[in-house]
C-alpha positions as CSV (number, residue, x, y, z in Angstrom):
1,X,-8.8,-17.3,-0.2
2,X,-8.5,-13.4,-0.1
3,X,-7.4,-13.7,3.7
4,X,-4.3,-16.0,2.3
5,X,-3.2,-13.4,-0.3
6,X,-3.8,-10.8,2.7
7,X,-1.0,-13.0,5.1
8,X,1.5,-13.4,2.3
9,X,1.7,-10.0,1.3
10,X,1.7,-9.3,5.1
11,X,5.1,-11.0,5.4
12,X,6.5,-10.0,2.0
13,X,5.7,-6.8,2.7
14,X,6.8,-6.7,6.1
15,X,10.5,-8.7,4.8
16,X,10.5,-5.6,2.5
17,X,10.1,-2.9,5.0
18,X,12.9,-4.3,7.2
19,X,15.4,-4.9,4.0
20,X,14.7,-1.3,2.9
21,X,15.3,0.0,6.9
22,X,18.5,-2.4,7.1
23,X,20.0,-1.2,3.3
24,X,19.2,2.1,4.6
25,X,20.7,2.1,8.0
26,X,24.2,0.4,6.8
27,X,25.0,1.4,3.4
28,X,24.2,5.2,4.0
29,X,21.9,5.0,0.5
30,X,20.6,8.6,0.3
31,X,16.6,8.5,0.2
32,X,16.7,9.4,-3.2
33,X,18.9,6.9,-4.8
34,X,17.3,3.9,-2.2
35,X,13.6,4.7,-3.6
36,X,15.1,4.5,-7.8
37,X,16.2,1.2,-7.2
38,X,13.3,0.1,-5.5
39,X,11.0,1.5,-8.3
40,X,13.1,-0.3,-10.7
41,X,12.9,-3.7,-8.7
42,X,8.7,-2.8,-9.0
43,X,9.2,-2.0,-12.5
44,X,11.2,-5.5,-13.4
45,X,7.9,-6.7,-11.3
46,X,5.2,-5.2,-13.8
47,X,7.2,-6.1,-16.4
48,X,7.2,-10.2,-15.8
49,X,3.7,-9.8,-14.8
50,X,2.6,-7.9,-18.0
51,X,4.8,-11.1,-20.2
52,X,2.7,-13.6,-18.1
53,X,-0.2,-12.3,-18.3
54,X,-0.5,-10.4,-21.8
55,X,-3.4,-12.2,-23.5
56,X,-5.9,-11.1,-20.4
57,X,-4.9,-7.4,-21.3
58,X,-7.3,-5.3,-23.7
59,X,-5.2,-1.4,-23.9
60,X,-7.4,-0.8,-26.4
61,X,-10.4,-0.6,-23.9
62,X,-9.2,2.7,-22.7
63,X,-10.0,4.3,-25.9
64,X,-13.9,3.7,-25.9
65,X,-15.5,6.6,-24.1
66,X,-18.5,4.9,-22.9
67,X,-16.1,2.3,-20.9
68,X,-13.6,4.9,-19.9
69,X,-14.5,6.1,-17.2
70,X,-14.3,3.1,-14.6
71,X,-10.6,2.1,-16.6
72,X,-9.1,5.7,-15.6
73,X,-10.8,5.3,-12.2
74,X,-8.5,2.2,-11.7
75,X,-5.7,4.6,-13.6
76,X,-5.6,6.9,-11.4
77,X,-5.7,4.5,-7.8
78,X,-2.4,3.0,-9.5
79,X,-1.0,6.5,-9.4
80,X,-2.7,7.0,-5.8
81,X,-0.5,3.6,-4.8
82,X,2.7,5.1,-6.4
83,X,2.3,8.3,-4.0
84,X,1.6,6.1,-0.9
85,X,4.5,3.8,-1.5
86,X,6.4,7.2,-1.9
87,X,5.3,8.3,1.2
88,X,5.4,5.0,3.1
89,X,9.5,4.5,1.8
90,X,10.0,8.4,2.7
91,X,9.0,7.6,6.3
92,X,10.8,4.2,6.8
93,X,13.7,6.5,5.3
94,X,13.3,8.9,8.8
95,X,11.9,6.3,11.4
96,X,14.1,4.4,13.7
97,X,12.0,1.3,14.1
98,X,10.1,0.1,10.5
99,X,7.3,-1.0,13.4
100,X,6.2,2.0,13.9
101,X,5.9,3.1,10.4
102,X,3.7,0.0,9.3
103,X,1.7,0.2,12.6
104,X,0.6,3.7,11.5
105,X,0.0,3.2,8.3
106,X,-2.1,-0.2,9.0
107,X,-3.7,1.9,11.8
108,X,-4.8,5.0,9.3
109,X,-5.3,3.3,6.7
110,X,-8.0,1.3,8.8
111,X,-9.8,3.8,9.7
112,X,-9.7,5.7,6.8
113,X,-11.3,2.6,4.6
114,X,-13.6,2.0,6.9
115,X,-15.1,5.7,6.8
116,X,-14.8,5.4,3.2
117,X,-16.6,2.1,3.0
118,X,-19.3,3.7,5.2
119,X,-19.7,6.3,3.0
120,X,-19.3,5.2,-0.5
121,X,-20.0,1.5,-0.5
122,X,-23.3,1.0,1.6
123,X,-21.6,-0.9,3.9
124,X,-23.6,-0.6,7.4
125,X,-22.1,0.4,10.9
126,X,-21.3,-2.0,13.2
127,X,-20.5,-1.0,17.0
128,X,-18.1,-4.3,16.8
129,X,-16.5,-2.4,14.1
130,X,-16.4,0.9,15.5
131,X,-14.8,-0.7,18.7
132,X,-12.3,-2.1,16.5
133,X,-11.1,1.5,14.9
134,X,-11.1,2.3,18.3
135,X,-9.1,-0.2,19.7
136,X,-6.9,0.4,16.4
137,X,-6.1,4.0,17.9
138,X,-5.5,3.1,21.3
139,X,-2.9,0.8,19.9
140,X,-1.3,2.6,17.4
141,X,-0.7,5.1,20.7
142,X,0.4,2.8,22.5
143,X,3.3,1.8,20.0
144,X,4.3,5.3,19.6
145,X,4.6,6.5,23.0
């Protein structure tokens, strides 16, 4: 089921990416302005997600100190996502072909989890794996050149 979620917000995400380049490319919408309204269409997004799903909220978790810690964790990679989507709509913004900006972002953020998982989740290595990363690289390269 997780591989599903994975291919639809694969296409939405890549029908976002090109709507964003397109907007930007023919309505001359300074950077600025084009990453507002996008926040705000995110916003509207939390917002009918926080109606539909209110009862399996608990705010008031956040103010026992025992639990706290994991809850600002999960704080604080919400605010993480915010600068990456900053990033990732600043670089659309300034890259010709919205390709290139998901392929290096896919690409990095690859091989960035990986390491991470290696490191901080006990997850094993796996030549396979490693050959993957690689290969990852070599394409990402590949696109760019």
């Amino acid at each position: 089921m997780w591989a599903i979620y994975g291919m639809i917000a694969g296409m939405i995400a890549g029908i976002s990416r090109v709507l964003r380049k397109y907007i930007y490319n023919n309505n001359k919408i300074p950077l600025k302005q084009g990453f507002f309204l996008v926040v705000i269409g995110f916003l509207i997004g939390i917002i009918i997600d926080v109606i539909a799903n209110m009862k399996d909220y608990n705010i008031n978790i956040l103010l026992h100190s025992k639990k706290n810690k994991p809850h600002m964790l999960m704080i604080f990679s919400g605010l993480l996502l915010f600068i990456v989507f900053k990033c990732y709509n600043i670089s659309l913004y300034n890259c010709k072909n919205p390709g290139w900006v998901s392929a290096i972002y896919a690409g990095v953020g690859i091989m960035v989890t990986y390491i991470l998982s290696l490191l901080f989740l006990d997850n094993k290595m796996n030549i396979i794996k490693m050959l993957g990363v690689l290969f990852t690289i070599i394409g990402i390269t590949i696109i760019l050149n």
